[in-house]
Backbone as JSON, one array per atom type, in Angstrom:
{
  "sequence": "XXXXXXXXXXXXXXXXXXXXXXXXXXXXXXXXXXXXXXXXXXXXXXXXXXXXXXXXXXXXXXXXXXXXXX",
  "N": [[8.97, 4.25, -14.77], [5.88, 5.59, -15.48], [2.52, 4.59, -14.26], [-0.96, 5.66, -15.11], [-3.65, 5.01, -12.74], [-6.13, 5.64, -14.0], [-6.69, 6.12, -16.58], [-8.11, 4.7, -19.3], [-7.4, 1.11, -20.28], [-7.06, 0.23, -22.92], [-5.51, 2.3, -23.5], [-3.07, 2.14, -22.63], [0.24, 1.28, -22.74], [1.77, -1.59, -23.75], [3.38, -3.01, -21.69], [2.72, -1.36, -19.63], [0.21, -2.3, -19.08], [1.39, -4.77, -18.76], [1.86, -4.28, -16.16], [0.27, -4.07, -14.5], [-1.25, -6.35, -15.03], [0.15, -7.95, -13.35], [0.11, -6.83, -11.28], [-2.42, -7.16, -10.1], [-2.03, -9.9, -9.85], [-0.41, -10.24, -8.2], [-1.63, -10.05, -5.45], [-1.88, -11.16, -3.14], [0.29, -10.9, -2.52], [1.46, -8.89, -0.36], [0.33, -9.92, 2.41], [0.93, -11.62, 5.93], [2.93, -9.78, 6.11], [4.92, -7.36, 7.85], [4.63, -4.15, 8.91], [5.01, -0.28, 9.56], [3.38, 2.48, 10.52], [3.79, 5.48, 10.59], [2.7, 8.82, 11.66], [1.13, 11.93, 12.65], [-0.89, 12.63, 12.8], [-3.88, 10.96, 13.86], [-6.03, 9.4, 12.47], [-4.84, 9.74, 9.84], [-3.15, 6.96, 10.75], [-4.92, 5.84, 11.37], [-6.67, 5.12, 8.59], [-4.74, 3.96, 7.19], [-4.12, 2.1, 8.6], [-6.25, 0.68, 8.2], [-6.35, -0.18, 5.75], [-4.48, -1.74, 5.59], [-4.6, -3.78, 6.88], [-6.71, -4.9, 5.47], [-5.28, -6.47, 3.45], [-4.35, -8.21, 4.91], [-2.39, -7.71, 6.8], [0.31, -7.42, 9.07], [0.46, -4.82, 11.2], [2.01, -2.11, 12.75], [2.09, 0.79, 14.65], [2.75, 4.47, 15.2], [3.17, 7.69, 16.63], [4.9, 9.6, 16.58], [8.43, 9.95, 15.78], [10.02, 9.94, 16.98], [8.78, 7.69, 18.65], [8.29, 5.72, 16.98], [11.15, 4.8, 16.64], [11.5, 3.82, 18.96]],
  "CA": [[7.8, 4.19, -15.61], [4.49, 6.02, -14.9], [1.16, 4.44, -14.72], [-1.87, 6.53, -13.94], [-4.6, 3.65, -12.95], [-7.48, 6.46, -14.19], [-6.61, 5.96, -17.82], [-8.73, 3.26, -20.21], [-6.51, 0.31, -19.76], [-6.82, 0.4, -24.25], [-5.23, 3.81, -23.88], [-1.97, 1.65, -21.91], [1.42, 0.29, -23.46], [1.73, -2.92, -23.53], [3.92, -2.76, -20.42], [1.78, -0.92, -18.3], [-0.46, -3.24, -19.0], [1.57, -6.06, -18.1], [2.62, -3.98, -14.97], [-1.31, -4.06, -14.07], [-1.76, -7.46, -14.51], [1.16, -8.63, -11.77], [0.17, -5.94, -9.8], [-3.34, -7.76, -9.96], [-1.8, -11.09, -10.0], [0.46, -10.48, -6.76], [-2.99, -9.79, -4.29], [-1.86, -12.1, -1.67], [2.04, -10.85, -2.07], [1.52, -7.98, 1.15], [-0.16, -10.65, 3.55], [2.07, -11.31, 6.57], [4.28, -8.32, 6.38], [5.02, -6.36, 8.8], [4.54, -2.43, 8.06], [5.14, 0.39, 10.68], [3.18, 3.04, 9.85], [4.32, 6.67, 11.51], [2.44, 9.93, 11.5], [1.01, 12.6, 13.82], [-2.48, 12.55, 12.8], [-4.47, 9.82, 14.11], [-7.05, 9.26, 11.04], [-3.73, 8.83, 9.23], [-3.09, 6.13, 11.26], [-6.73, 4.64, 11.83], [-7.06, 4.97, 7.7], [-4.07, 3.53, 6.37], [-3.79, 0.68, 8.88], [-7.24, -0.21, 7.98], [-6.24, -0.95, 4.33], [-2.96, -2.52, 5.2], [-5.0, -5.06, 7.58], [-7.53, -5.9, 4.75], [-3.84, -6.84, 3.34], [-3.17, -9.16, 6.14], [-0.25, -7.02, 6.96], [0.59, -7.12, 10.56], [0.69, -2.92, 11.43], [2.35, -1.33, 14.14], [1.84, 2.4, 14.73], [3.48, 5.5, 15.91], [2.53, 9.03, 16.32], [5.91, 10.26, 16.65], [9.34, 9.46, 15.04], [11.26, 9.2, 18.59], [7.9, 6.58, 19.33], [8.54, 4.39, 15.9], [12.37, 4.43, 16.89], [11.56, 2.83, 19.97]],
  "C": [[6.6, 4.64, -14.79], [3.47, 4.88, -15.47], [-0.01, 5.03, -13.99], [-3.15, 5.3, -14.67], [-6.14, 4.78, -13.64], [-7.5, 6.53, -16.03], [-7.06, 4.5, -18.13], [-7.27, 2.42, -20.58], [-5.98, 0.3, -21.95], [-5.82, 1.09, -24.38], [-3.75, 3.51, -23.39], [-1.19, 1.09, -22.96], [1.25, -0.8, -22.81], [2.31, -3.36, -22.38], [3.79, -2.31, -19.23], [0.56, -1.73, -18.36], [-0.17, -4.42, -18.56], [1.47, -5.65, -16.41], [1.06, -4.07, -13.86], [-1.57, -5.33, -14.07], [-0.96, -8.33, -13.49], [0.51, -7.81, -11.08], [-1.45, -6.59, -8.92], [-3.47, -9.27, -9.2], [-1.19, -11.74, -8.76], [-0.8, -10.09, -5.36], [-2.47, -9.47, -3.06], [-0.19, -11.7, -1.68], [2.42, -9.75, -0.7], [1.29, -8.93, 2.42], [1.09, -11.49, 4.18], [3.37, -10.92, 7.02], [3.76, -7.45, 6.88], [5.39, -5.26, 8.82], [4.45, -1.45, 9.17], [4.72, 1.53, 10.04], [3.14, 4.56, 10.81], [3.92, 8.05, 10.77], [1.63, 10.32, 12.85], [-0.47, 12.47, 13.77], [-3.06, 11.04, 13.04], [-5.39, 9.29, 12.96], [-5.95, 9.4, 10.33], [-3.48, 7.76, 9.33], [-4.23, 4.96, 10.84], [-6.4, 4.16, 9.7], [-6.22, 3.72, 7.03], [-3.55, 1.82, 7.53], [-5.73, -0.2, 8.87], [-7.44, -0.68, 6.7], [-5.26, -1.67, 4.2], [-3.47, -3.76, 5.75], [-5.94, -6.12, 6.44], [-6.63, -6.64, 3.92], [-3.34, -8.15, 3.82], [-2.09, -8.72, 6.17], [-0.68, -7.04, 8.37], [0.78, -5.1, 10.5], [0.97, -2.93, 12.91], [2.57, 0.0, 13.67], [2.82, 3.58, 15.33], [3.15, 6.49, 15.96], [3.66, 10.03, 16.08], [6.88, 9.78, 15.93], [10.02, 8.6, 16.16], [9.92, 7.62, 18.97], [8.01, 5.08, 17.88], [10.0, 4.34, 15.94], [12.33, 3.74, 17.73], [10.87, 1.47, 19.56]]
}
């Protein structure tokens, strides 16, 4: 099932509407999980472990593949 969040929530089945209000409802369901997040670009990195932290997700990083295998 698609939902594109840029559509008037009116304009939603009733199902994507529910699927919006768990998805609302679960906030606090990411906070202390632990997420490894692996790419080459650094501002990949920096960006996406600075929305996983407002999360409370624990993040660990990698720049490489062989460096998130280890």
């Amino acid at each position: 099932m698609l939902l594109y969040l840029h559509v008037p929530t009116f304009r939603l089945s009733d199902a994507q509407r529910s699927m919006l209000v768990k998805l609302h409802d679960n906030a606090g369901a990411l906070a202390g999980k632990k997420v490894l997040v692996v790419d080459d670009d650094v501002r990949n990195i920096f960006a996406l472990t600075s929305v996983l932290e407002r999360q409370s997700m624990q993040v660990v990083s990698a720049e490489t593949g062989r460096g998130a295998i280890r």
